[in-house]
VONUDREN-107283 format. One line per 10 residues: their letters; for each residue x, y, z of N, C-alpha, C. Coordinates in nm, 3 decimals. Layout:
// VONUDREN-107283
a = X Y Z X Y Z X Y Z ~ ...
// end
This chain:
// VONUDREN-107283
xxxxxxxxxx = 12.161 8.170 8.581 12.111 8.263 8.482 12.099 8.191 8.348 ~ 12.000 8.183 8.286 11.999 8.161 8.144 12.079 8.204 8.058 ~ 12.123 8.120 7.999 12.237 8.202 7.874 12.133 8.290 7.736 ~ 12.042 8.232 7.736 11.946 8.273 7.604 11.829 8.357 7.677 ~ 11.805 8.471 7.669 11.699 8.531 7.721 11.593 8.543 7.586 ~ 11.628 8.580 7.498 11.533 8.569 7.366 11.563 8.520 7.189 ~ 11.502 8.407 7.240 11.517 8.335 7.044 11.437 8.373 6.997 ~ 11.491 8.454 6.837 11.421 8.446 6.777 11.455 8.393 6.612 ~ 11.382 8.327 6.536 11.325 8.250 6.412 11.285 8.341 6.350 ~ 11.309 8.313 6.207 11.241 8.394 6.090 11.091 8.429 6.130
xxxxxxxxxx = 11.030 8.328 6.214 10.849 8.354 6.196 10.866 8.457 6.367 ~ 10.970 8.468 6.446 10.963 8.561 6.554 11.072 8.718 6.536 ~ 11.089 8.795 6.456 11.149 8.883 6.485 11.192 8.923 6.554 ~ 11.273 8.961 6.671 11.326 9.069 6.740 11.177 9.197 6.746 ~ 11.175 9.283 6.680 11.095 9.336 6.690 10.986 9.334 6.730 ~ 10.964 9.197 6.706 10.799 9.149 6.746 10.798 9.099 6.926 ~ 10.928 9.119 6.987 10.890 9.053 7.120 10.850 9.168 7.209 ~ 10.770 9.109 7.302 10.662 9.190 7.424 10.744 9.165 7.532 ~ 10.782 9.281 7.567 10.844 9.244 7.735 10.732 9.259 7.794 ~ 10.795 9.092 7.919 10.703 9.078 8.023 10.746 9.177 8.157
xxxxxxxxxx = 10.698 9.117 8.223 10.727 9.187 8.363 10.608 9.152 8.484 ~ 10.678 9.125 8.587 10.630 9.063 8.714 10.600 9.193 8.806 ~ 10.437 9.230 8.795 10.363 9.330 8.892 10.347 9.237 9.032 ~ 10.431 9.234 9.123 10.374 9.187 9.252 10.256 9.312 9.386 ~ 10.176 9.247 9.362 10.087 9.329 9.471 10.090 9.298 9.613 ~ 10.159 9.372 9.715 10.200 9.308 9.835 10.058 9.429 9.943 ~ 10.015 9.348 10.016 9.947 9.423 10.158 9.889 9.308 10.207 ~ 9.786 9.392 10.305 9.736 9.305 10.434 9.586 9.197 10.339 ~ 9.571 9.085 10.429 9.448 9.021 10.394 9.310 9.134 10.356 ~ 9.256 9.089 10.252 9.142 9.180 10.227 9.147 9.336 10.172
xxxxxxxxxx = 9.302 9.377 10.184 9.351 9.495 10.126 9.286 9.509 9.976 ~ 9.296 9.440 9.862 9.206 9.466 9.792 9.305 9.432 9.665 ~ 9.419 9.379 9.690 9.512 9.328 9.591 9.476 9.233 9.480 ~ 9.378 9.103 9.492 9.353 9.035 9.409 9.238 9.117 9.323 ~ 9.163 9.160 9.361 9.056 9.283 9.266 9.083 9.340 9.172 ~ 9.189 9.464 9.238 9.242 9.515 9.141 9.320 9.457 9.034 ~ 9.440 9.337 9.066 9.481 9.232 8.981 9.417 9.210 8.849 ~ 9.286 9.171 8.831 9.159 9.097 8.797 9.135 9.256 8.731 ~ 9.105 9.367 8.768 9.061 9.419 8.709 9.142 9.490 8.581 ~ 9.294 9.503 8.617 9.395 9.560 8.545 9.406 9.442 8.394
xxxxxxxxxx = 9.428 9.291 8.514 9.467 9.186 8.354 9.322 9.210 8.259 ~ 9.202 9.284 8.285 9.113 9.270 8.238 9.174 9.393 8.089 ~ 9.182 9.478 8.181 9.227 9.550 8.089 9.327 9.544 7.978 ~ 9.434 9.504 8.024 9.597 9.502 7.921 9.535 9.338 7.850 ~ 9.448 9.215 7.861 9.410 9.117 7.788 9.319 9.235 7.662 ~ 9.236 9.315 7.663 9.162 9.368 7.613 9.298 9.483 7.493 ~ 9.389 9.519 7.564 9.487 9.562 7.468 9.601 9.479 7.427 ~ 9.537 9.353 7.415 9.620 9.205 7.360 9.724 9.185 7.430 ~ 9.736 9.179 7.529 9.866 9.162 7.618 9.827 9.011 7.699 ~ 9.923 8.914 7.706 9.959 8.802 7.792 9.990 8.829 7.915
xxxxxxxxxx = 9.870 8.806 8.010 9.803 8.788 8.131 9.824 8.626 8.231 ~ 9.899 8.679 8.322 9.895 8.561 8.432 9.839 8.596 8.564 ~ 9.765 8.534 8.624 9.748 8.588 8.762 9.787 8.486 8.864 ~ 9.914 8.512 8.940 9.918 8.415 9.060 9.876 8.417 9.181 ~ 9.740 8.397 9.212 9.683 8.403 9.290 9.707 8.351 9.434 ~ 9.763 8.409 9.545 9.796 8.369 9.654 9.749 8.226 9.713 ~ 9.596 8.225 9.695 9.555 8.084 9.745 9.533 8.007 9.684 ~ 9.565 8.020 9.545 9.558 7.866 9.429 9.737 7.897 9.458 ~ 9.779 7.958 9.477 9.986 7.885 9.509 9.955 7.807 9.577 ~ 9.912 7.846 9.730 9.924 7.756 9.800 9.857 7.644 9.828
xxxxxxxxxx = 9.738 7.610 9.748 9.669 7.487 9.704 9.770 7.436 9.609 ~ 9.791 7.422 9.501 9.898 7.383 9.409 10.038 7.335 9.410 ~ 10.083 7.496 9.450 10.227 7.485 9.437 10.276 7.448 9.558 ~ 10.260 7.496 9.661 10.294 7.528 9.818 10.261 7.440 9.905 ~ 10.147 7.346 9.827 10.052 7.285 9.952 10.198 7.243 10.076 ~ 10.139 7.228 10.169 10.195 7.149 10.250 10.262 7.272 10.375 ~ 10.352 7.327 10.326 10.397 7.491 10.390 10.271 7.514 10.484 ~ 10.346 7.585 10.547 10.278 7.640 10.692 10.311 7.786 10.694 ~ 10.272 7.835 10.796 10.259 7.996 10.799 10.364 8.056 10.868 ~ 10.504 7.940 10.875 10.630 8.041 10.978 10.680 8.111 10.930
xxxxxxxxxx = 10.767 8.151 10.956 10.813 8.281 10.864 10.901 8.226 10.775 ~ 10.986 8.095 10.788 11.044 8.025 10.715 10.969 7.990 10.595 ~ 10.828 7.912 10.624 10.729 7.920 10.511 10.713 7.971 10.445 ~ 10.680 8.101 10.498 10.635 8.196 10.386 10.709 8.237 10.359 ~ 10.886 8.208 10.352 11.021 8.280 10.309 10.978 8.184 10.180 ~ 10.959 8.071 10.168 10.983 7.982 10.063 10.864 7.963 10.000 ~ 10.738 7.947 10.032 10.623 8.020 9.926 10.639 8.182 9.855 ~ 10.668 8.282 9.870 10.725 8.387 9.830 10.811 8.350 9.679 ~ 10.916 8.265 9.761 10.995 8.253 9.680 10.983 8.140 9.551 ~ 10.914 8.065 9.532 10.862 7.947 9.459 10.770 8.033 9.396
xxxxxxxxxx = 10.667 8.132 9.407 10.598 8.242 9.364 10.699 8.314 9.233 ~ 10.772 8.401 9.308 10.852 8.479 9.295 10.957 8.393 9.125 ~ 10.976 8.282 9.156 11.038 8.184 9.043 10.907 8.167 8.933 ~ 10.831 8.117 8.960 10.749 8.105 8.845 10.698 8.273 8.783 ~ 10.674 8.312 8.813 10.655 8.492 8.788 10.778 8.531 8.689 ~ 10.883 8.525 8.731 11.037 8.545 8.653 10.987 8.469 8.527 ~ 10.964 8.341 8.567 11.025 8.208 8.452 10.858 8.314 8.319 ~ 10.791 8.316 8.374 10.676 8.359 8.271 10.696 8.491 8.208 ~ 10.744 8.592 8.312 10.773 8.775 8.227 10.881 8.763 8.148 ~ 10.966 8.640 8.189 11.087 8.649 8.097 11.010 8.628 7.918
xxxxxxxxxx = 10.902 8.533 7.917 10.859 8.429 7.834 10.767 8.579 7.755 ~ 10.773 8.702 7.811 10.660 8.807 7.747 10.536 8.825 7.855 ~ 10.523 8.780 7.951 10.401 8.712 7.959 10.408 8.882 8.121 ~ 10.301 8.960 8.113 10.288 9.052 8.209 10.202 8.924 8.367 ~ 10.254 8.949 8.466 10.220 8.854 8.570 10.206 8.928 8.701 ~ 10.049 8.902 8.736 10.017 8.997 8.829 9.999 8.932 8.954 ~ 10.075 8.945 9.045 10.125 8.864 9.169 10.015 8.930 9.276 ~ 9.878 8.883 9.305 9.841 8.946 9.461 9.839 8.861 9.554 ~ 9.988 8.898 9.591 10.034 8.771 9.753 10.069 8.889 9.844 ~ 10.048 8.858 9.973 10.088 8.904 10.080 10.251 8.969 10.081
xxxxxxxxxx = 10.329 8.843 10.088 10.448 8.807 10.143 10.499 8.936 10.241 ~ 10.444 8.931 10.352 10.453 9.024 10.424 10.598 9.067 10.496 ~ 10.725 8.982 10.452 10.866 9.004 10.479 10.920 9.067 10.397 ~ 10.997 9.201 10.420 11.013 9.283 10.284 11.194 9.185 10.269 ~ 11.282 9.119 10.332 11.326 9.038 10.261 11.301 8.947 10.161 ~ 11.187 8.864 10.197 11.164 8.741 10.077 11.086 8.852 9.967 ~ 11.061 8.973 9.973 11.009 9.073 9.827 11.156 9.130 9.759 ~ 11.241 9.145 9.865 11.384 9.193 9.834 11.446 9.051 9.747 ~ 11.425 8.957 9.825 11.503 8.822 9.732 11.417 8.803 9.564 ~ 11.343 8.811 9.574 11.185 8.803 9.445 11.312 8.902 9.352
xxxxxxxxxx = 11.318 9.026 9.429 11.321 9.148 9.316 11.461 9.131 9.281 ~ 11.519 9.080 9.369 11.737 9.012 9.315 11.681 8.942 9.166 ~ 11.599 8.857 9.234 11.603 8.713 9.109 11.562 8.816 8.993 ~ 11.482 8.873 8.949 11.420 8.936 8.842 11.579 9.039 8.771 ~ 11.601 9.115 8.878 11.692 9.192 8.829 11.832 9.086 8.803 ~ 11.887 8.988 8.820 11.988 8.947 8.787 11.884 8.823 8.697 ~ 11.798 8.811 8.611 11.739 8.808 8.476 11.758 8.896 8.424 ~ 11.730 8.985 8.449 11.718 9.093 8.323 11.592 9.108 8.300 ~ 11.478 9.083 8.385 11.350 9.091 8.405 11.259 9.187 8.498 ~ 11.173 9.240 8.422 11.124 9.384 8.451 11.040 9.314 8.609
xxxxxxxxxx = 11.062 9.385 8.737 11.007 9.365 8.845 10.888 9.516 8.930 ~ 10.798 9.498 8.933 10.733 9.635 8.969 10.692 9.601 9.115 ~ 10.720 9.645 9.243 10.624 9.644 9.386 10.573 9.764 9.391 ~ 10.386 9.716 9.361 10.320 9.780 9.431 10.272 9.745 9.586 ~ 10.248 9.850 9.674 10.188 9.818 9.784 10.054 9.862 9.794 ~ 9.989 9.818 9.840 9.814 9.800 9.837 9.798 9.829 9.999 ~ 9.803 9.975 10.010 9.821 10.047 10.145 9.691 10.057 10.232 ~ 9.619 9.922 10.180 9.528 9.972 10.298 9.503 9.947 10.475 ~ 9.430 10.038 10.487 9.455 9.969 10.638 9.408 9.893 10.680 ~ 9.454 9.842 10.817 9.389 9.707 10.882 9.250 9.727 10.919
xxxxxxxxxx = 9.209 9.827 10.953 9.063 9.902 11.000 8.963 9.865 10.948 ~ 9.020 9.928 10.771 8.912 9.903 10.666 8.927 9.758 10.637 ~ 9.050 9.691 10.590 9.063 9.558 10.598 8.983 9.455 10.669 ~ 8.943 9.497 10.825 8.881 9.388 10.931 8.745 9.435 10.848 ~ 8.699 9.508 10.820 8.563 9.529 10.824 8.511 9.472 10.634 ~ 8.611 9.454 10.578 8.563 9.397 10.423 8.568 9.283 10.431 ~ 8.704 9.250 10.506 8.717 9.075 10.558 8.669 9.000 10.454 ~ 8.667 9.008 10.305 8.654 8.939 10.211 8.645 8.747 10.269 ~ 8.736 8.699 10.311 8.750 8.588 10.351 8.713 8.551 10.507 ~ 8.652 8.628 10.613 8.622 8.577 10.726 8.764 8.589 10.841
xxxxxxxxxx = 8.817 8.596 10.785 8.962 8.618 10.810 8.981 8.694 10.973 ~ 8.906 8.764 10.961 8.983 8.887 11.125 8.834 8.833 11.190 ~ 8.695 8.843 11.136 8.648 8.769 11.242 8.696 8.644 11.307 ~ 8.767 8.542 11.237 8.788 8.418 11.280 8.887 8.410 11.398 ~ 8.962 8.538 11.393 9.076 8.585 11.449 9.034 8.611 11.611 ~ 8.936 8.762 11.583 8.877 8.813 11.670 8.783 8.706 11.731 ~ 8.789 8.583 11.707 8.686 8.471 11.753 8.767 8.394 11.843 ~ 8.903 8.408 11.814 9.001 8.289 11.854 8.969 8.150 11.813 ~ 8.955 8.187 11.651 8.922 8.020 11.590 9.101 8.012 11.530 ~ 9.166 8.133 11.445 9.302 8.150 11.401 9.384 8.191 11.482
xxxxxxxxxx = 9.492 8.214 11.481 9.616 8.260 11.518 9.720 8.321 11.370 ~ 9.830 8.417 11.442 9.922 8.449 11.287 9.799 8.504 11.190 ~ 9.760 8.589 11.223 9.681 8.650 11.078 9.789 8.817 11.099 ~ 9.833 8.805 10.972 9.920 8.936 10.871 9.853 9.040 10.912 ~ 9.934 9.108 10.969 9.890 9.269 11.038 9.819 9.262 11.145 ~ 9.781 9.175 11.230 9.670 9.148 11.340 9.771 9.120 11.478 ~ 9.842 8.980 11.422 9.859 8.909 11.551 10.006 8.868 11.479 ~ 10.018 8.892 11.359 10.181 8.814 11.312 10.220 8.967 11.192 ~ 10.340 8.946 11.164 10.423 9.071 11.166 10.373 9.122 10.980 ~ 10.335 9.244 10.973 10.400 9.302 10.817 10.420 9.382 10.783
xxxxxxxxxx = 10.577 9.388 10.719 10.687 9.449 10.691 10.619 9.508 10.536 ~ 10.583 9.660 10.574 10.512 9.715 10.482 10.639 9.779 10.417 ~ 10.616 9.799 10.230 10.777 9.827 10.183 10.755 9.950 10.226 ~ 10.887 10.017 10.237 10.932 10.118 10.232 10.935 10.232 10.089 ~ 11.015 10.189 10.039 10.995 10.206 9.865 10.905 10.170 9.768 ~ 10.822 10.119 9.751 10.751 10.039 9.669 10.766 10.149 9.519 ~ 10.746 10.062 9.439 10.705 10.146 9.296 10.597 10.244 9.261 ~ 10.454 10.151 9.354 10.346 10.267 9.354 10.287 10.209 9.509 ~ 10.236 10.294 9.507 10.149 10.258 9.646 9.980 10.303 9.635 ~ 9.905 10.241 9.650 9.783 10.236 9.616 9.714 10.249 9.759
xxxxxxxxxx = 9.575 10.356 9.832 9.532 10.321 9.912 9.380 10.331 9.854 ~ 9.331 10.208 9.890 9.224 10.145 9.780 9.088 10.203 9.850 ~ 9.142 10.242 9.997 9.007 10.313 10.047 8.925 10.387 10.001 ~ 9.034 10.524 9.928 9.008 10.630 9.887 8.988 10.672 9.689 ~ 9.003 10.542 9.636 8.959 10.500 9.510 8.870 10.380 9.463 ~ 8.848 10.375 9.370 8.769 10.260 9.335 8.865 10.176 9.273 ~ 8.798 10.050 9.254 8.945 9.907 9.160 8.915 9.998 9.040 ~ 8.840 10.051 8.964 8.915 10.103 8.885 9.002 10.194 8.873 ~ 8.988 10.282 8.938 9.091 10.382 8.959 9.227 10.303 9.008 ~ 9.243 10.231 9.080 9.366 10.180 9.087 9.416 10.095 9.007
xxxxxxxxxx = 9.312 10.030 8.918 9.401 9.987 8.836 9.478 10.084 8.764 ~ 9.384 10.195 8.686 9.427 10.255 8.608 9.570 10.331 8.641 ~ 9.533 10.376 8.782 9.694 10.432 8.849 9.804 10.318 8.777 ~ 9.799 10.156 8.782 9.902 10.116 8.771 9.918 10.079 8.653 ~ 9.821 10.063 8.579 9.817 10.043 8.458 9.931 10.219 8.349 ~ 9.882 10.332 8.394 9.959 10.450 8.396 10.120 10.392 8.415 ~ 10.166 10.369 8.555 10.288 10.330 8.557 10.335 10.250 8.465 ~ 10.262 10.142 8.427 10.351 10.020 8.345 10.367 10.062 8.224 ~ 10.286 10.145 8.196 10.229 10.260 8.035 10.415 10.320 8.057 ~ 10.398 10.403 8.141 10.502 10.513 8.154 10.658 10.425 8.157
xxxx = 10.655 10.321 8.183 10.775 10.219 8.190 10.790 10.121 8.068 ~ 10.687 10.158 8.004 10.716 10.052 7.917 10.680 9.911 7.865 ~ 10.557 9.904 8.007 10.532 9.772 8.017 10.383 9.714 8.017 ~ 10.331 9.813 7.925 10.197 9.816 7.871 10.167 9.858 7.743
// end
């Protein structure tokens, strides 16, 4: 744990600091998590707020390369996620996570680390279904599946542990990205964190 969560200098007040906080968006491929992401930071940048987006597949180009898709993997991409997200909301910085991590342990370990910071943690789930999911297939994804070019695709053929609790739950079928943002954008309003 950090001993110093916030310095501040004559030119930083106390008053003047922005709590951050780590929005993780958890569902299936193509659910519609990075969209809405994109459309929300569009918004809270527009009401001067510090915007990160950790985008599931620049982690794992970047940060992750190398990791594979076992469940061990993705225990420890999650979690290398999950660390940089902390290290930035601590810093002010609002950080909008649309990753899978389809083990509601490695979202349970994410949300320890935040809360023993002292760092604001929100899970939304991005409830859509696999149905509508195969058929937006943003990425080729369930055809490639349904082709037998992949194996292990999240909700298809390999396991996800949809939360139980989540903070909000979004089913993106039945709204538009704006409307869902705004749903969560509402919550973070109502918490504090907008």
């Amino acid at each position: 744990m950090r001993a110093a969560r916030l310095m501040t200098t004559p030119d930083t007040p106390l008053e003047n600091h922005v709590t951050g906080a780590t929005v993780w968006l958890t569902g299936l491929p193509s659910a519609g998590k990075t969209t809405i992401a994109y459309e929300l930071a569009g918004r809270l940048r527009e009401e001067g707020r510090r915007v990160e987006i950790l985008d599931g597949d620049e982690i794992r180009e970047f940060l992750s390369a190398g990791l594979g898709f076992s469940r061990e993997d993705r225990f420890t991409n999650v979690q290398r996620i999950g660390f940089v997200a902390e290290l930035l909301a601590s810093h002010g910085v609002t950080v909008l996570v649309p990753v899978i991590a389809p083990y509601a342990d490695s979202r349970e370990a994410v949300r320890k680390r935040h809360l023993a910071e002292g760092t604001a943690f929100v899970e939304v789930h991005v409830a859509t279904p696999v149905e509508v999911c195969s058929v937006r297939d943003v990425k080729g994804l369930y055809a490639k599946q349904a082709a037998g070019e992949i194996a292990g695709l999240t909700g298809v053929d390999d396991p996800y542990e949809a939360p139980e609790n989540p903070d909000l739950r979004i089913e993106s079928q039945n709204q538009t990205v704006q409307e869902s943002a705004a749903r969560l954008h509402a919550l973070l309003t109502e918490r504090g964190l907008a």
